[in-house]
N, C-alpha and C positions, 0 to 999 in steps of 0.2 A: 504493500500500500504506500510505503514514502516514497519507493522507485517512483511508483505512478505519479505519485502527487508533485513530487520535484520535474519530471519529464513533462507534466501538464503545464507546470507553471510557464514552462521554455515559452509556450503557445500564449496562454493568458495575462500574462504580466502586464503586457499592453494592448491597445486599443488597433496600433498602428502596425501593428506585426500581421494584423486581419488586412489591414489597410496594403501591405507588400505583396502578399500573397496575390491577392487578387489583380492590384494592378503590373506585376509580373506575368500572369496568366493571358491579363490586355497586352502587353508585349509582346508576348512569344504571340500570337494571333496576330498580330498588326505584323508581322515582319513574316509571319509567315505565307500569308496571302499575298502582299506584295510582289508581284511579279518580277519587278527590277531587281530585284537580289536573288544569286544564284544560290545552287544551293548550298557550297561551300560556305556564304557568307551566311545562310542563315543559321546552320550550325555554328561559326561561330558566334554568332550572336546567343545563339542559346548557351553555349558555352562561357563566353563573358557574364552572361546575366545570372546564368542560376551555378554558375562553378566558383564565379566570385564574388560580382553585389548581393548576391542574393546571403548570403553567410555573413557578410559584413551587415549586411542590413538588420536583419535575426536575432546578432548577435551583441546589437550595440545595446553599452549598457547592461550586458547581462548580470555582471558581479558588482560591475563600477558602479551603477545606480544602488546597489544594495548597501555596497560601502560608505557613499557618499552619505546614503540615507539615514547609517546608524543602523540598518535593519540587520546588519550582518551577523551584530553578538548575538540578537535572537536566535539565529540560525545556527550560529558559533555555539550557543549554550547547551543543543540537541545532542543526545545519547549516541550521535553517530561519529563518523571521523569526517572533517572536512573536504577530504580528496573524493569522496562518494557525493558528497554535495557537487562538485567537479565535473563526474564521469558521465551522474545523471541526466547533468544540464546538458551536456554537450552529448551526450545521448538524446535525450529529446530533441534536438534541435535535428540528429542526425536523422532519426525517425521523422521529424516533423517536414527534412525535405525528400527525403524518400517518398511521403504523401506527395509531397508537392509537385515532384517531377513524375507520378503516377498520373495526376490528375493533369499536368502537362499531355503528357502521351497520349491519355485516352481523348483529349479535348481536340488535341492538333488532329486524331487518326477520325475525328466526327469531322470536324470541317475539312479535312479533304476527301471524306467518303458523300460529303451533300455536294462541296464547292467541285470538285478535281482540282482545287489551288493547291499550292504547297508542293514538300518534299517528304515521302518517309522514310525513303528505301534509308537505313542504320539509322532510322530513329532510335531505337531500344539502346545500341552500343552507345550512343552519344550522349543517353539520354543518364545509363547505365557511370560514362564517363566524368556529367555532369555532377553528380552526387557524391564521386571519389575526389575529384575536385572541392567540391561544397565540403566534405567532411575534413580536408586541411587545411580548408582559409577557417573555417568556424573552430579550428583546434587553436590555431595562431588568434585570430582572433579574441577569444575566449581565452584565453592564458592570458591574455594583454590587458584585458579586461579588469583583471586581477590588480594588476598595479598603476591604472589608468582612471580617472575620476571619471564619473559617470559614462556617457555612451561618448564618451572622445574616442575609445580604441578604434572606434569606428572612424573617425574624420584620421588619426593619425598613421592607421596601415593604407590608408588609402594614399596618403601624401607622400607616405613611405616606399609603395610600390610606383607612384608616379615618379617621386624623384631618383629611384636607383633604374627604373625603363627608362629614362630619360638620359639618365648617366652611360649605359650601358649601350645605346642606340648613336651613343653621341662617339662612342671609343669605338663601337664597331665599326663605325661610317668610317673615323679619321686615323684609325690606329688597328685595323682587325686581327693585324699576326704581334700585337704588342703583350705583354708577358700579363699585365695587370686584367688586359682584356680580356685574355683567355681566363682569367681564375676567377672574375666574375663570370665569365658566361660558365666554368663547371659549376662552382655555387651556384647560379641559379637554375642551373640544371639536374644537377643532383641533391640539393641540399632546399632551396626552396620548391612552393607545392609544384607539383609537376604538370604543369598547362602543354607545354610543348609535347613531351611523353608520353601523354595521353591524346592528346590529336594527330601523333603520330601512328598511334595504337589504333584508335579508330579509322581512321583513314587506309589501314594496311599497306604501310611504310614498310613494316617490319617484316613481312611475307617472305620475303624471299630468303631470311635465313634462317630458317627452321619450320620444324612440322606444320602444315596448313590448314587449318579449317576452314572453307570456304575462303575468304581472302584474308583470312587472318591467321597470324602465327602463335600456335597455342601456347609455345615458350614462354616467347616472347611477349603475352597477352598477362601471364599468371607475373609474371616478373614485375611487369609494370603496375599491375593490382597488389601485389605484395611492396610493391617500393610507396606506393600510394601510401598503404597502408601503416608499414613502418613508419614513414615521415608522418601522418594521421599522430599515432603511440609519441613518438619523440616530443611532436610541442607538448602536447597534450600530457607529458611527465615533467615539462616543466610550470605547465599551471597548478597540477595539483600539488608540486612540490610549494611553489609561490604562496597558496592558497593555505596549504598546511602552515607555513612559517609565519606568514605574516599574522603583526601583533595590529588586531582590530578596535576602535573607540565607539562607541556608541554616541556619540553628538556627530550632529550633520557636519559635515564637511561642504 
């Protein structure tokens, strides 16, 4: 019953969390019918919307607001260990877009069995792709949250991913075989969430070196969901470590 209650809260805490969902849902429909976008481009767009804003959005505030609130020693004072307060939340949230991206799929696969608009063929894998993404921006996230006032985490990993794509786009254009440039592009490759790896994976990039399933490489398909998943575990042991340590005051902040 507290699993439930704590994974509920992820959904109910706010008003505006109802308020994303839906207008997300307006999204992926508006760009889906759209003609002028291929359909490379609308995958990614569903990919940017629901593998990234959409976890930033979710998640703003999740801890930070309870901090700021004072509400946290209540929560601090419960017979449980505070890392489970942790796992929950960002359990529910992981649940909460696993619905989301169901109700994606089912919504887009109506309007193009009434319209014939749209794209489905690898809807499922991208869609599949979409939620392995969502579940390590909402780990990063959500750990941030921790040591972050209210729902800033949100405006601050946002500024954060702008200015190192920024930085990074600016060394590859003027410096691509330079020593600094290569060791962000493997950090961002291997060590932040894995965007590229998994559109690579969807797309069957990876086909051609190893066993195939249809146009995908089984290997190389379990690799990329386990590397997912590891980075997923990684942030996500340092928010509950964060969350465990830190010494909490009961006045608003």
């Amino acid at each position: 019953m507290r699993a439930y209650e704590l994974m509920k809260e992820t959904l109910s805490r706010k008003i505006y969390i109802y308020i994303v969902h839906l207008s997300w849902f307006a999204i992926y429909g508006l760009f889906f019918t759209l003609r002028v976008h291929e359909e490379e481009n609308f995958h990614q767009i569903l990919f940017i919307w629901g593998g990234f804003f959409l976890p930033l959005a979710l998640s703003a505030g999740i801890f930070g607001d309870d901090i700021s609130s004072g509400r946290i020693c209540i929560l601090a004072t419960k017979p449980f260990w505070l890392g489970e307060l942790y796992i929950y939340r960002l359990l529910g949230l992981s649940i909460q877009a696993a619905v989301h991206f169901f109700i994606t799929g089912f919504l887009l696969l109506i309007i193009h069995g009434i319209t014939g608009l749209g794209y489905v063929d690898d809807l499922i894998s991208w869609l599949f792709s979409c939620w392995l993404l969502f579940n390590t921006w909402a780990a990063i996230s959500t750990s941030l949250s921790v040591v972050v006032k209210r729902a800033y985490n949100f405006i601050f990993l946002l500024a954060v991913v702008l200015f190192f794509g920024f930085l990074n786009s600016i060394l590859d254009l003027n410096n691509p075989d330079d020593t600094i440039t290569k060791v962000i592009s493997t950090l961002a490759k291997y060590v932040c969430p894995p965007f590229t790896l998994l559109t690579r994976m969807v797309e069957g990039e990876y086909s051609k070196y190893s066993l195939i399933v249809g146009k995908y490489s089984s290997i190389k398909a379990i690799a990329c969901v386990t590397h997912t998943l590891v980075l997923t575990v990684f942030y996500s042991f340092f928010g509950v470590l964060l969350l465990s340590r830190r010494q909490f005051t009961c006045s608003r902040e």
